[in-house]
PDB file of N, CA, C and O in Angstrom, chain B, residues numbered from 101:
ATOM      1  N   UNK B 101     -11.548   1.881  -6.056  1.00  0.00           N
ATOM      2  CA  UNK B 101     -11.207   1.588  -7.427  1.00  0.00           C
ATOM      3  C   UNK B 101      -9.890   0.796  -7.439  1.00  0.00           C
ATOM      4  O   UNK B 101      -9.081   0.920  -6.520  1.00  0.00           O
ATOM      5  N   UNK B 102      -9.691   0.021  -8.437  1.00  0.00           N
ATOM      6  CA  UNK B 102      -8.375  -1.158  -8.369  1.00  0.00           C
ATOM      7  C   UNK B 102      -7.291  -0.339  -8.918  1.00  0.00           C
ATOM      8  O   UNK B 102      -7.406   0.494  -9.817  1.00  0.00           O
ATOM      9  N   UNK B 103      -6.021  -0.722  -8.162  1.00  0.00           N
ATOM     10  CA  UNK B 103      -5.098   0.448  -8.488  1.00  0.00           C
ATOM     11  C   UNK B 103      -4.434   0.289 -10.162  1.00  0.00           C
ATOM     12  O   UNK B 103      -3.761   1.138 -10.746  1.00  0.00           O
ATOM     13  N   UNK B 104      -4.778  -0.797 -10.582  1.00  0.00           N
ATOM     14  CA  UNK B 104      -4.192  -0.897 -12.244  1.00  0.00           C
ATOM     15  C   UNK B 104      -5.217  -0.078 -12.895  1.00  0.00           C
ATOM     16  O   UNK B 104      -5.024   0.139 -14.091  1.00  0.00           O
ATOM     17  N   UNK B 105      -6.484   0.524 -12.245  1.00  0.00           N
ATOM     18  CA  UNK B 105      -7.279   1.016 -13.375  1.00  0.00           C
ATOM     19  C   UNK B 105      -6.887   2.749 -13.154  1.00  0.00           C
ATOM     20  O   UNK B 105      -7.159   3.607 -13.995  1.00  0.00           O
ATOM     21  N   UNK B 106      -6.227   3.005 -11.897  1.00  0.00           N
ATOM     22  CA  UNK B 106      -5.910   4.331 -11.541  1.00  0.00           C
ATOM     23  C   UNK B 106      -4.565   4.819 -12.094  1.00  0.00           C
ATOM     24  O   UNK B 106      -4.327   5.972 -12.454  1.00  0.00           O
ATOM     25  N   UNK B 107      -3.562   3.584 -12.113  1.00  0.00           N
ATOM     26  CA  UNK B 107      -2.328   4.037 -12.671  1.00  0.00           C
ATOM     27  C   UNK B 107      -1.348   4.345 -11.655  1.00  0.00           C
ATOM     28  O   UNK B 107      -0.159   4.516 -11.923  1.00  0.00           O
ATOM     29  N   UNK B 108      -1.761   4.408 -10.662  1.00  0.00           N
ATOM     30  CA  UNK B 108      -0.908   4.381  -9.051  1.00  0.00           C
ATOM     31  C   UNK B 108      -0.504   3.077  -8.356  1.00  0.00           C
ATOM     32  O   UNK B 108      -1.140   2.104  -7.951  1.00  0.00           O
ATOM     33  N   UNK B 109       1.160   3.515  -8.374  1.00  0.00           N
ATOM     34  CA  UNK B 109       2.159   2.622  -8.029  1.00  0.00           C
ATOM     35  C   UNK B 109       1.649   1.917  -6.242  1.00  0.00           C
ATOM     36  O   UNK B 109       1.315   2.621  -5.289  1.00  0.00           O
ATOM     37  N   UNK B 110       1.702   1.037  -6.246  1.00  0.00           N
ATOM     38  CA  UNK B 110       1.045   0.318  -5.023  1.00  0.00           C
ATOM     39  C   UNK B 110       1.412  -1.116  -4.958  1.00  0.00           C
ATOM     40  O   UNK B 110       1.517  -1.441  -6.141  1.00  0.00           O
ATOM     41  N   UNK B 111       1.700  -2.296  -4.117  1.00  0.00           N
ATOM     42  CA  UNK B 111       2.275  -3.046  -3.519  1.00  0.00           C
ATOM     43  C   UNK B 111       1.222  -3.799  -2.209  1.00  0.00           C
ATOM     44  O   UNK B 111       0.840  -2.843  -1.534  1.00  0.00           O
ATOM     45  N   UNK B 112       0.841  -4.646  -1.829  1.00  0.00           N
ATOM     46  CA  UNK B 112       0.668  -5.695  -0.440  1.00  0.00           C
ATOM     47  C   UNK B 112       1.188  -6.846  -0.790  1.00  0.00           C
ATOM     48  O   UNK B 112       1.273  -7.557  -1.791  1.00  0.00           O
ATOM     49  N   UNK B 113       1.732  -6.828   1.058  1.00  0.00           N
ATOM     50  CA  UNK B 113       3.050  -7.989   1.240  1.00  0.00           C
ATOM     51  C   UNK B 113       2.212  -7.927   2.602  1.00  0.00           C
ATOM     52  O   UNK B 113       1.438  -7.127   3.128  1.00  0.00           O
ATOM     53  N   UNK B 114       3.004  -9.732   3.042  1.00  0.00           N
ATOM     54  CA  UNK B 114       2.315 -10.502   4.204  1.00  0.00           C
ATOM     55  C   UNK B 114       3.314  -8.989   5.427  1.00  0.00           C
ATOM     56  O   UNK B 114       4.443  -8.573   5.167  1.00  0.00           O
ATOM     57  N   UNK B 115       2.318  -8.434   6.825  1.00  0.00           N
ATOM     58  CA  UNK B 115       3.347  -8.085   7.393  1.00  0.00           C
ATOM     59  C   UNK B 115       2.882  -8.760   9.162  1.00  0.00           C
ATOM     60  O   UNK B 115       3.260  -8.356  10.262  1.00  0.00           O
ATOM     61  N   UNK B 116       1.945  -9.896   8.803  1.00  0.00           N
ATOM     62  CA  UNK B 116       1.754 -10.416  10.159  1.00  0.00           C
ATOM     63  C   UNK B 116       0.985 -11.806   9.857  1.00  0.00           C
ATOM     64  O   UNK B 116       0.866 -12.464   8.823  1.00  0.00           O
ATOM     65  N   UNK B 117       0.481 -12.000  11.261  1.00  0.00           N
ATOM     66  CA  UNK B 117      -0.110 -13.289  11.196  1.00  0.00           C
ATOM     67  C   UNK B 117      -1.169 -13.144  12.422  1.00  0.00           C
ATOM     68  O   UNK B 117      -0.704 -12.642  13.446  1.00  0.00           O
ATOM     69  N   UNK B 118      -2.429 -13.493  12.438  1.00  0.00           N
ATOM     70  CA  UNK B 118      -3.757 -12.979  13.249  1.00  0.00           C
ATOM     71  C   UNK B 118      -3.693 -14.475  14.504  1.00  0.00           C
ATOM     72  O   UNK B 118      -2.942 -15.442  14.373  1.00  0.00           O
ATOM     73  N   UNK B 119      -4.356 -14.340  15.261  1.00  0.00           N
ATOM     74  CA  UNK B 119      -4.533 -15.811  16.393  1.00  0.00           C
ATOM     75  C   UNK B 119      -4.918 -16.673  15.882  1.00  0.00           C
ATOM     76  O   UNK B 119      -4.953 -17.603  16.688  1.00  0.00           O
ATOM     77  N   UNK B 120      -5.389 -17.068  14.596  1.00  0.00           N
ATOM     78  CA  UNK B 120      -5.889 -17.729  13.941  1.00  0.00           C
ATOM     79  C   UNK B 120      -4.836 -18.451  13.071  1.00  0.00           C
ATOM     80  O   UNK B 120      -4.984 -19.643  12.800  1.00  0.00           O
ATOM     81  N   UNK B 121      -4.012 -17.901  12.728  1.00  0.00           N
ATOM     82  CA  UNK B 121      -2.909 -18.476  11.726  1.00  0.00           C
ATOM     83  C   UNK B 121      -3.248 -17.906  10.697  1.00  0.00           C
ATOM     84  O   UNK B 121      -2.659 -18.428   9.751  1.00  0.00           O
ATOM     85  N   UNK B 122      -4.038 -16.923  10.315  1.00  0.00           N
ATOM     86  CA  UNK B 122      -4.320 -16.618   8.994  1.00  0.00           C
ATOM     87  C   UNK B 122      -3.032 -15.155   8.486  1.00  0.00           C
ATOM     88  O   UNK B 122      -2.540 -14.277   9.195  1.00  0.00           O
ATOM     89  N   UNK B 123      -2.921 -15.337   7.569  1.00  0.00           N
ATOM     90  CA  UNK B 123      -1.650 -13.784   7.282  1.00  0.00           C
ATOM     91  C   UNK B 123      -2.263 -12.814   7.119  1.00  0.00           C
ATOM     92  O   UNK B 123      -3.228 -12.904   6.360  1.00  0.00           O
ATOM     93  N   UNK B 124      -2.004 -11.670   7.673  1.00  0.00           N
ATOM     94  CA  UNK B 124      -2.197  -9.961   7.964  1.00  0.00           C
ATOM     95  C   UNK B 124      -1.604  -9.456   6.840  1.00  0.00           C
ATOM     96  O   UNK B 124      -0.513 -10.008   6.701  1.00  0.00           O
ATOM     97  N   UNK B 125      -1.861  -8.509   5.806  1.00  0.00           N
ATOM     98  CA  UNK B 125      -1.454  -8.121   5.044  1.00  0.00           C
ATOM     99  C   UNK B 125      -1.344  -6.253   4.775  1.00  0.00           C
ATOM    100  O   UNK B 125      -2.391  -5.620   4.907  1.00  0.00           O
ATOM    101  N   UNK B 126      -0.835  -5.954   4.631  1.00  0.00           N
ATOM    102  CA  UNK B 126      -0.546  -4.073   4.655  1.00  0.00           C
ATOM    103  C   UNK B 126      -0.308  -3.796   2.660  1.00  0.00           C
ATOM    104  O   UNK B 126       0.300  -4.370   1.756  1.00  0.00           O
ATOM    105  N   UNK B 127      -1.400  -2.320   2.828  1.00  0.00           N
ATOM    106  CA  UNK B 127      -1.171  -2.292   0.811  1.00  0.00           C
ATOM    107  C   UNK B 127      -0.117  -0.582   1.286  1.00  0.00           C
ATOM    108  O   UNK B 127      -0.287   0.218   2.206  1.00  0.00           O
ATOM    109  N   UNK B 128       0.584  -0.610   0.522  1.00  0.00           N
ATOM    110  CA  UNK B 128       1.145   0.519   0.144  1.00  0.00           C
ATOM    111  C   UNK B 128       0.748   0.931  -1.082  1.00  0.00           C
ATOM    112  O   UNK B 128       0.656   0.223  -2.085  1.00  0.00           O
ATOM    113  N   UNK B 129       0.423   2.534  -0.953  1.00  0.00           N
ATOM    114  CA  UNK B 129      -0.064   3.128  -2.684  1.00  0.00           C
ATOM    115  C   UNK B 129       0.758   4.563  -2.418  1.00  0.00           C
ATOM    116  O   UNK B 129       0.822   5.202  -1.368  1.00  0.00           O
ATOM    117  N   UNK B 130       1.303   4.828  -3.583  1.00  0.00           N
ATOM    118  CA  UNK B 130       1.915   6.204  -3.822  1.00  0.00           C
ATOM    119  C   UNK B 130       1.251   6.974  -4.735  1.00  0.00           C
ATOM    120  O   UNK B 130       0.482   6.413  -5.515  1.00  0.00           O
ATOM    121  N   UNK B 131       1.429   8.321  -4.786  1.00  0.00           N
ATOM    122  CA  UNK B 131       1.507   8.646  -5.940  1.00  0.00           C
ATOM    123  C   UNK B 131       1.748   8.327  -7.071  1.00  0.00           C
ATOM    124  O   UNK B 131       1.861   7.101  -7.089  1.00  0.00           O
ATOM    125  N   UNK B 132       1.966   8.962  -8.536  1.00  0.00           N
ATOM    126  CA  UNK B 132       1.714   8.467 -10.026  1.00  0.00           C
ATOM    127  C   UNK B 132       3.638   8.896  -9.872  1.00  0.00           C
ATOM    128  O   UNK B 132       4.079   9.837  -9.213  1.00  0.00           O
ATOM    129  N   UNK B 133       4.361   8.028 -10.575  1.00  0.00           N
ATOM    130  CA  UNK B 133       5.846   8.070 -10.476  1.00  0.00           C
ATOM    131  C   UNK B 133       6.764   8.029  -9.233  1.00  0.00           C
ATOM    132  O   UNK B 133       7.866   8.557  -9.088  1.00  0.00           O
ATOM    133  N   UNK B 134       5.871   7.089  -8.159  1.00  0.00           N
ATOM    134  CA  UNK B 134       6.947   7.076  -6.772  1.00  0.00           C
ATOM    135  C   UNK B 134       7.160   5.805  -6.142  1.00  0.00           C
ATOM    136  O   UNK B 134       6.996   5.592  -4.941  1.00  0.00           O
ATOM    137  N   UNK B 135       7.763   4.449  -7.528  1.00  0.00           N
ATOM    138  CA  UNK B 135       7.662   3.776  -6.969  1.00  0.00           C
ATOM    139  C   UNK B 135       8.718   3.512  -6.448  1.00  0.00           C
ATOM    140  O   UNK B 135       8.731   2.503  -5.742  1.00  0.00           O
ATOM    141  N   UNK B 136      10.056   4.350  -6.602  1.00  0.00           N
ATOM    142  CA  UNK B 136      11.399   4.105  -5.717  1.00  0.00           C
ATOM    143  C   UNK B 136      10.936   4.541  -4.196  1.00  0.00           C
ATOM    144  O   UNK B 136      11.734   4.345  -3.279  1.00  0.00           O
ATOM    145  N   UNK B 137       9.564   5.172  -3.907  1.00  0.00           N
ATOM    146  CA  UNK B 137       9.525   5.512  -2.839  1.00  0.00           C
ATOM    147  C   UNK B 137       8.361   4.609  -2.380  1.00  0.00           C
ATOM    148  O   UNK B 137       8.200   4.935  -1.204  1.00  0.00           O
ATOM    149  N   UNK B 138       7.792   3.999  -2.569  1.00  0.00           N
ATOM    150  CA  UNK B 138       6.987   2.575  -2.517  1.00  0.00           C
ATOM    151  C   UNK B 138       7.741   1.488  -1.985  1.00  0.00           C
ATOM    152  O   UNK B 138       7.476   0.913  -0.929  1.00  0.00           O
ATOM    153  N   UNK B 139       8.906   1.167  -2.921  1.00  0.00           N
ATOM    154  CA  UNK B 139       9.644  -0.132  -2.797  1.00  0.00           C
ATOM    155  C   UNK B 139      10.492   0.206  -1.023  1.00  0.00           C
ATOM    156  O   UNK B 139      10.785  -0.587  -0.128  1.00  0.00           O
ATOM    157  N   UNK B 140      10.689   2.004  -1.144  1.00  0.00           N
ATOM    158  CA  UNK B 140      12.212   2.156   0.134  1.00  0.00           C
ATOM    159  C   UNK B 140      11.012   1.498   1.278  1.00  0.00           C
ATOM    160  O   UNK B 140      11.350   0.740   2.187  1.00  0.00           O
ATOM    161  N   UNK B 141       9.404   1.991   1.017  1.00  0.00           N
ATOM    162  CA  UNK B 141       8.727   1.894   2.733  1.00  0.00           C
ATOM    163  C   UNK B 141       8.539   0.456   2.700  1.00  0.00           C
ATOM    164  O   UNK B 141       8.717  -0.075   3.796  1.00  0.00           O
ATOM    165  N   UNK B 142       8.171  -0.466   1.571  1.00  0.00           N
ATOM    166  CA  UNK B 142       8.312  -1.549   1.570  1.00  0.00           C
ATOM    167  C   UNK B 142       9.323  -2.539   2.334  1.00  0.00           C
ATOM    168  O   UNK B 142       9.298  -3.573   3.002  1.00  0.00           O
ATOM    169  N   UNK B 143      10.220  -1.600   1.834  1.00  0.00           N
ATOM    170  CA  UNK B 143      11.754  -2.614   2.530  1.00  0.00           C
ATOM    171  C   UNK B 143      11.754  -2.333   3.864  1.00  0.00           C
ATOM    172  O   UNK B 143      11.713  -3.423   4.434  1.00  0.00           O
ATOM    173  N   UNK B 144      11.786  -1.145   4.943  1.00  0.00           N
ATOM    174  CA  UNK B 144      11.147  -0.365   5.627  1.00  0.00           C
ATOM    175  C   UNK B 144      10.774  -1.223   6.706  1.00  0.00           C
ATOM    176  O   UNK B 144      11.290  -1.552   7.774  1.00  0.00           O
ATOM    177  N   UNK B 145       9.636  -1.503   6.050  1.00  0.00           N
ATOM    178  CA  UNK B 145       8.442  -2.407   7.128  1.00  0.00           C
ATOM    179  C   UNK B 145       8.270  -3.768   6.813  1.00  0.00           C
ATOM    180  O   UNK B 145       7.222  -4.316   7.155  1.00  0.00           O
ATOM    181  N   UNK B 146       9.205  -4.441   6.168  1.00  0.00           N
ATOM    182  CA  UNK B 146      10.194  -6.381   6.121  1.00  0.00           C
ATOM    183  C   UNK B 146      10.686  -6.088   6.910  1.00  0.00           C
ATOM    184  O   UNK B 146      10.331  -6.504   8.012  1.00  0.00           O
ATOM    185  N   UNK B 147      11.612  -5.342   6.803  1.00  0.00           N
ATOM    186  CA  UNK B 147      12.721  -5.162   8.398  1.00  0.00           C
ATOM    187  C   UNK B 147      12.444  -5.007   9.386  1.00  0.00           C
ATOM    188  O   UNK B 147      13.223  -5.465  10.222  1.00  0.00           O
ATOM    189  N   UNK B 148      11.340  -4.366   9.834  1.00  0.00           N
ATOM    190  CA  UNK B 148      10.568  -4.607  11.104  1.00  0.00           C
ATOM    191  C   UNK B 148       9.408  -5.751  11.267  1.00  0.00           C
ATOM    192  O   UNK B 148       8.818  -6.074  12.298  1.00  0.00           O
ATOM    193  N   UNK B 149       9.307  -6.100  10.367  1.00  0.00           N
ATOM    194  CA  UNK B 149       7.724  -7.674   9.746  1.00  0.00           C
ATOM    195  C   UNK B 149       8.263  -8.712  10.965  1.00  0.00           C
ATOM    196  O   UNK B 149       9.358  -9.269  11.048  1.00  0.00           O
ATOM    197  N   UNK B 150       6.964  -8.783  11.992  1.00  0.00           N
ATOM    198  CA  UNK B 150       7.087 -10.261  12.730  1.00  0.00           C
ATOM    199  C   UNK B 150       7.405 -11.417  12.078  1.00  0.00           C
ATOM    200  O   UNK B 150       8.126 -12.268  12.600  1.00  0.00           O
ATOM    201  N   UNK B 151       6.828 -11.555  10.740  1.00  0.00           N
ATOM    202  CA  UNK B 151       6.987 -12.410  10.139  1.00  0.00           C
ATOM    203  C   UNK B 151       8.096 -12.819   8.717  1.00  0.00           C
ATOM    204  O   UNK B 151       8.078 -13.669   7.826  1.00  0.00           O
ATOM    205  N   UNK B 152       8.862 -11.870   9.050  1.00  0.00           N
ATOM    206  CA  UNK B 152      10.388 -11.301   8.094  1.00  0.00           C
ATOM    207  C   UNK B 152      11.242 -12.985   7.913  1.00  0.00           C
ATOM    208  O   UNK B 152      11.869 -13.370   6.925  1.00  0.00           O
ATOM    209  N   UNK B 153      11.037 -13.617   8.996  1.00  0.00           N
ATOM    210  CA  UNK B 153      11.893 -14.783   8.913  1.00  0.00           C
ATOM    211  C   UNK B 153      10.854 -16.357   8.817  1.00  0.00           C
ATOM    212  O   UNK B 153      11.137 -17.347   9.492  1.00  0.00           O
ATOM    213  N   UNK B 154       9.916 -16.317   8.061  1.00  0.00           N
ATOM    214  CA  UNK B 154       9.090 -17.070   8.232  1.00  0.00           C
ATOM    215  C   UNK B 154       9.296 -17.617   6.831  1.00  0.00           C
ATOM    216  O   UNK B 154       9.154 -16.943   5.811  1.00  0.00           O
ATOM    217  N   UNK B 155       9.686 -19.055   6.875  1.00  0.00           N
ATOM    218  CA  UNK B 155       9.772 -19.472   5.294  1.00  0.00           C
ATOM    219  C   UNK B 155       9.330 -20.931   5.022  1.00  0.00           C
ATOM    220  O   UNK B 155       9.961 -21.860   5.526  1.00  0.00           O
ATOM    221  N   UNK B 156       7.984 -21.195   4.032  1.00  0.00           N
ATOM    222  CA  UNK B 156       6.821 -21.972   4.259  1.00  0.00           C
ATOM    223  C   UNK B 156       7.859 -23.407   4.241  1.00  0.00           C
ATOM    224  O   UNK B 156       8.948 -23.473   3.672  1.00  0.00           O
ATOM    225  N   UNK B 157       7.272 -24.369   4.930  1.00  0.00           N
ATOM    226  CA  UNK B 157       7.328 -25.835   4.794  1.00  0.00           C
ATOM    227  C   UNK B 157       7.833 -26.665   3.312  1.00  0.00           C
ATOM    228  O   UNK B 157       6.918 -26.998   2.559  1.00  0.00           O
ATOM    229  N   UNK B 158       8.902 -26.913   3.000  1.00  0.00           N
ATOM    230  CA  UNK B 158       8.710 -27.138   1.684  1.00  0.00           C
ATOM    231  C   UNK B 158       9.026 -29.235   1.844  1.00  0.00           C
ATOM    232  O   UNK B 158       8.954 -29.948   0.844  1.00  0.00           O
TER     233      UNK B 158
END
């Protein structure tokens, strides 16, 4: 079920990149009122992200 229809705080961000070049993506979902604890694992796992310093072609 899509998490706007559940009401649970949830988040996906790029946290890789496959042999292909295509981006790997990770969803975080919390509980109903935990999104200060959503955003901390978020930040969390950027700081460890292979791809933390990757910033597109402009």
């Amino acid at each position: 079920m899509p998490l706007h229809v559940t009401g649970l705080p949830g988040l996906a961000m790029r946290f890789g990149t496959s042999r292909e070049g295509l981006p790997i993506s990770v969803q975080v979902v919390g509980a109903w009122q935990t999104e200060s604890t959503i955003l901390h694992v978020a930040s969390l796992l950027e700081s460890v992200s292979p791809v933390r310093d990757l910033f597109p072609d402009l």
